[in-house]
C-alpha positions, 0 to 999 in steps of 0.5 A, spaced: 404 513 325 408 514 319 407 515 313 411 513 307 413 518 301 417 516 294 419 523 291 421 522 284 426 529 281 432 527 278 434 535 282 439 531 287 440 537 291 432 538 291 431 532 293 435 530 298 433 537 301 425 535 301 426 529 304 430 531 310 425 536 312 419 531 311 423 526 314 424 531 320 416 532 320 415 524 322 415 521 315 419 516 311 421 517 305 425 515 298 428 518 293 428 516 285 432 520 280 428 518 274 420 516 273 422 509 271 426 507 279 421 510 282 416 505 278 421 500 280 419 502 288 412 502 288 412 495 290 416 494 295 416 501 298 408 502 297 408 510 299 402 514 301 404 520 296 408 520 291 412 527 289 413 527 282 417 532 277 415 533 271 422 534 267 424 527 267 430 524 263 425 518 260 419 518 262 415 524 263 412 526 270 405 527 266 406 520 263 408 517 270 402 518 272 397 514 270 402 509 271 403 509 278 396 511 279 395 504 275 399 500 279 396 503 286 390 507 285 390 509 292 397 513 293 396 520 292 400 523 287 402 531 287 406 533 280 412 539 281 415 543 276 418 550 274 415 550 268 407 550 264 401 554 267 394 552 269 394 548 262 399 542 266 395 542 272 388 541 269 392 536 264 396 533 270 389 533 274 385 529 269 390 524 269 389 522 275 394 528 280 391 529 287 395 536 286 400 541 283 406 544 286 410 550 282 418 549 284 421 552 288 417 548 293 415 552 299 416 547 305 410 549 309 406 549 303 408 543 302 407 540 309 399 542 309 398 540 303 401 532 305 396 533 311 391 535 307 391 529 303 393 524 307 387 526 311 383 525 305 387 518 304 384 516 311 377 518 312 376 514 305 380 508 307 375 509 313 369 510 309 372 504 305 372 500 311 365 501 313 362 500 307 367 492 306 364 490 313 361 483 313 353 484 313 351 482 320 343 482 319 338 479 323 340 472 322 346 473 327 342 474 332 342 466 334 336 464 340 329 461 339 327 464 346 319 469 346 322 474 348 328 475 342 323 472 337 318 479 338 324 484 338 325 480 331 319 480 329 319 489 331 325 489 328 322 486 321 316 489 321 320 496 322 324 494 316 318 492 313 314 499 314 321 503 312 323 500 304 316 502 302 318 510 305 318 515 299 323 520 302 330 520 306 327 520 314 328 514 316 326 514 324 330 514 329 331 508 334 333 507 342 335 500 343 335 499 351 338 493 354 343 491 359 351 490 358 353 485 354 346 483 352 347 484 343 345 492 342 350 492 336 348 486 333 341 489 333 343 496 330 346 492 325 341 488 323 337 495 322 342 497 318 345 491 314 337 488 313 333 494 310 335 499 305 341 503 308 345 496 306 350 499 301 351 505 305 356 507 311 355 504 317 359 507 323 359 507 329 361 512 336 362 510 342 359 516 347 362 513 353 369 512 350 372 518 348 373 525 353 367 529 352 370 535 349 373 530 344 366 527 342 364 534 338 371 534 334 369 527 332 362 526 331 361 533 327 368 534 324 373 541 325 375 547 320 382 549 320 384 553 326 378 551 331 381 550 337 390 548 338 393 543 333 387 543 328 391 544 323 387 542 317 380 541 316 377 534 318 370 531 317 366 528 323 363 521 323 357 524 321 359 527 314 362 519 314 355 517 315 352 520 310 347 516 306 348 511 312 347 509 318 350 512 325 350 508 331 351 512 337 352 507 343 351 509 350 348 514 349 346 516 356 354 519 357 353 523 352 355 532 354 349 537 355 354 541 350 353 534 344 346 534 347 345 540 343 347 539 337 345 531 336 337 535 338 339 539 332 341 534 327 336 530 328 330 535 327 333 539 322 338 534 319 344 539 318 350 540 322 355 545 322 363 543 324 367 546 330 369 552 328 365 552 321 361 559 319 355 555 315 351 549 316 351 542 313 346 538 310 347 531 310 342 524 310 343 521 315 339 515 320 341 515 327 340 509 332 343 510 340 343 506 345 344 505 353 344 501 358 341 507 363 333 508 363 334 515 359 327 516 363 330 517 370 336 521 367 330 526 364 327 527 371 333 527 373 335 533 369 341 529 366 339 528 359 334 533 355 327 531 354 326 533 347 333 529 346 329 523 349 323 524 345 327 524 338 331 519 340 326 513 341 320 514 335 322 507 335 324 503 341 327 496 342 328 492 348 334 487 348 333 482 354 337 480 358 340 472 358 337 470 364 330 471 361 332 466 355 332 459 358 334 455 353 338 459 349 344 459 354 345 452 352 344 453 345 349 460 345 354 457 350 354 450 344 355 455 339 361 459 342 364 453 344 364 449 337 367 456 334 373 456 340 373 450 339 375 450 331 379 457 333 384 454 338 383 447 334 381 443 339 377 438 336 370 438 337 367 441 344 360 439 348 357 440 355 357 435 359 349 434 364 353 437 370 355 443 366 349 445 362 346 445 369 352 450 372 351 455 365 342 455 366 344 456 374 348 462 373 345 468 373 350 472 367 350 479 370 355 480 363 349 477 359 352 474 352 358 478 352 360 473 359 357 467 356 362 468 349 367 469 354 367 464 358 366 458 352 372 461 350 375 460 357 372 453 357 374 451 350 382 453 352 382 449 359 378 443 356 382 437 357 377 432 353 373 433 348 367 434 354 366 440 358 364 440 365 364 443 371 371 444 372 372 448 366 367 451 369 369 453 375 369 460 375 362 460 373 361 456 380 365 461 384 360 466 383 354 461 385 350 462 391 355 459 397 351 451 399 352 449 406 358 446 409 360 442 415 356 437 419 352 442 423 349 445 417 347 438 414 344 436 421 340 442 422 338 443 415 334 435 415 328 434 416 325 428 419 322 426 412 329 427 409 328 434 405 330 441 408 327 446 413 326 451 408 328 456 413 335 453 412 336 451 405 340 455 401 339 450 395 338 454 389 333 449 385 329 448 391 329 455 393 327 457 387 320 452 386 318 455 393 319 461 391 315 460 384 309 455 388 309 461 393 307 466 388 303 461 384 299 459 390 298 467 392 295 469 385 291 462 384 295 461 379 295 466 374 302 466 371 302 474 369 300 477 376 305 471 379 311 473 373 310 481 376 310 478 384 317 473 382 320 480 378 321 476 372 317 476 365 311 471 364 316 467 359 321 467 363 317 464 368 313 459 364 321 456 363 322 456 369 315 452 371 316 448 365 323 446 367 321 444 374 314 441 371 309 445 375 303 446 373 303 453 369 295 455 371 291 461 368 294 466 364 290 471 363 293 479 363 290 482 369 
């Protein structure tokens, strides 16, 4: 991307040479011959930097300064003169200077100077970024169902435990849970409810980025560490730092990034690719994964030590097929803000499509659920939703029988299908749930395990197709 400098001497040749090289090295520059037309294109040029001589017809450069740093306190100012000593730089630095050059100005000095400084812009801006983020707490995340409402419940007595902590060392926390399923949204609730809030939140997706390349990001590099590492440049984790770090996909994690992520939990210190000396540095760690880290460790994929220090704390996302009715009320919710999005007028699901929706399995969780709201709110004709805006929910539906051979074989001299036959799925899902029932006498916990559901899913689901819910002792 390019970047923008203003430089400002009233040296015509000097400027005009400054800014064929820099513009040469990628960047967009103007030229001013006083501190007065230079103020004049602060507004509409909006430089990253500002090269400003001191020896100015008007208006001195040392003046100038706290002009422009006045009408953006964001560019980087670097003073210039052939004149004054180490008196002019401290003075030019208090007055808000980022930097001093002694004229004749050597090019490559300059070079790595700009670097440096626009280096410096941009992890502050990032920082700034982070720090500006709407606040995502536990009220964004929406649903009524028992299994959402325990990991809300463990995420604030969590929260509870850690805001009476005397020092730094916030636990770690693993947060588990299948694609789409809302794992970001928990780790920021950890955040943006307990007392980090005001601190960073960053986040690294490990599965994102080539493994060399995860160092270099989290733990930052020294000038000269590898090919083209120009400049010093901080990691995510300097980033973090009062905050909290977000590592998702963990499990993608490189043996080599392994290592040093071990040492920053156990120690709290870390050292740049290329540095000489370990850093301090005040940081809380969340990961998650959607792999069982388990099987990776007896798999020698994942370090054991690793894993232990990672899960102090671990939560459990579930699943939106264990939610019952949240479906519905997440799929409204998705619908409605589309709806507003695209300005369609007000949405809602019609009986037929909100039986489609409870009937889909969602192997893509809330992540496919908000998508396909979007797909609906976009193909929705009327302001009913049915199952033709649905369609592509209904391809992925187990297929029904078809033709008159299917029908005449699947009818029963009472008028209800052969079991063997019946492919429909409501129908096939209540034999299922009365053969594990009536195998468990009703014990609904032994019966959950025998269907491979939790035992809240199954009381919706014998709710929902009124049969009798039976005993619910644990053994």
């Amino acid at each position: 991307m390019s970047r923008a400098i203003l430089i400002i001497d009233d040296e015509e040749a000097l400027a005009r040479n400054l800014s064929i090289y820099l513009e040469r090295q990628g960047y967009d520059t103007r030229v001013a011959g006083s501190a007065e037309a230079g103020l004049g294109q602060l507004a509409e040029f909006k430089p990253d930097v500002v090269l400003l001589d001191h020896n100015l017809p008007g208006i001195t450069g040392l003046e100038a300064i706290g002009r422009i740093r006045a009408a953006d306190a964001s560019v980087r100012v670097v003073l210039m003169t052939g004149f004054g000593g180490i008196d002019l730089a401290v003075t030019a630095m208090k007055a808000g200077a980022a930097d001093y050059l002694t004229k004749p100005v050597g090019l490559a000095e300059l070079k790595l100077l700009l670097e440096r400084l626009l280096s410096q812009q941009q992890l502050e801006s990032t920082v700034s970024y982070y720090a500006r983020r709407d606040a995502s707490g536990l009220d964004r995340i929406l649903g009524d169902a028992a299994p959402l409402a325990d990991l809300r419940s463990r995420i604030s007595r969590l929260l509870e435990a850690e805001s009476h902590l005397d020092d730094t060392d916030a636990p770690a926390v693993l947060i588990h849970g299948e694609t789409g399923t809302g794992k970001e949204l928990v780790a920021r609730a950890l955040h943006y409810d307990g007392p980090r809030r005001d601190m960073p939140f960053v986040e690294l997706n490990c599965g994102a980025l080539p493994s060399q390349l995860i160092e270099a990001e989290l733990f930052g590099y020294e000038r000269g560490a590898f090919t083209d590492a120009r400049q010093r440049k901080a990691g995510l984790v300097e980033t973090a730092e009062g905050g909290t770090l977000f590592l998702d996909e963990i499990g993608e994690a490189d043996p080599s990034t392994q290592v040093k992520l071990l040492k920053l939990l156990e120690d709290k210190r870390f050292r740049r690719l290329g540095g000489l000396r370990d850093q301090a540095v005040n940081v809380r760690i969340v990961s998650a994964t959607h792999r069982s880290l388990v099987q990776m460790v007896q798999a020698g994929q994942f370090r054991a030590d690793l894993y232990y220090r990672l899960r102090i704390i671990e939560l459990t996302v579930p699943p939106l097929r264990e939610r019952g009715d949240d479906i519905l009320m997440l799929a409204q919710h998705f619908l409605a803000f589309h709806a507003q999005r695209y300005r369609k007028g007000p949405l809602r699901l019609s009986m037929d499509a909100q039986a489609a929706l409870l009937r889909h399995t969602w192997p893509g969780n809330v992540r496919e659920l908000r998508n396909a709201m979007e797909q609906a709110a976009l193909m929705a004709h009327e302001h009913v939703v049915g199952v033709r805006e649905l369609a592509f929910i209904q391809a992925m539906a187990p297929a029904a029988p078809e033709g008159p051979a299917a029908s005449a074989a699947t009818v029963s001299s009472e008028g209800a299908t052969e079991p063997g036959d019946d492919l429909n799925l409501q129908r096939a899902e209540r034999r299922l749930i009365d053969t594990a029932m009536s195998r468990t006498a009703g014990n609904v916990t032994r019966a959950a395990r025998l269907l491979g559901v939790s035992r809240d899913t199954l009381r919706y689901r014998l709710e929902r197709l009124g049969l009798a819910a039976g005993n619910d002792d644990q053994a």
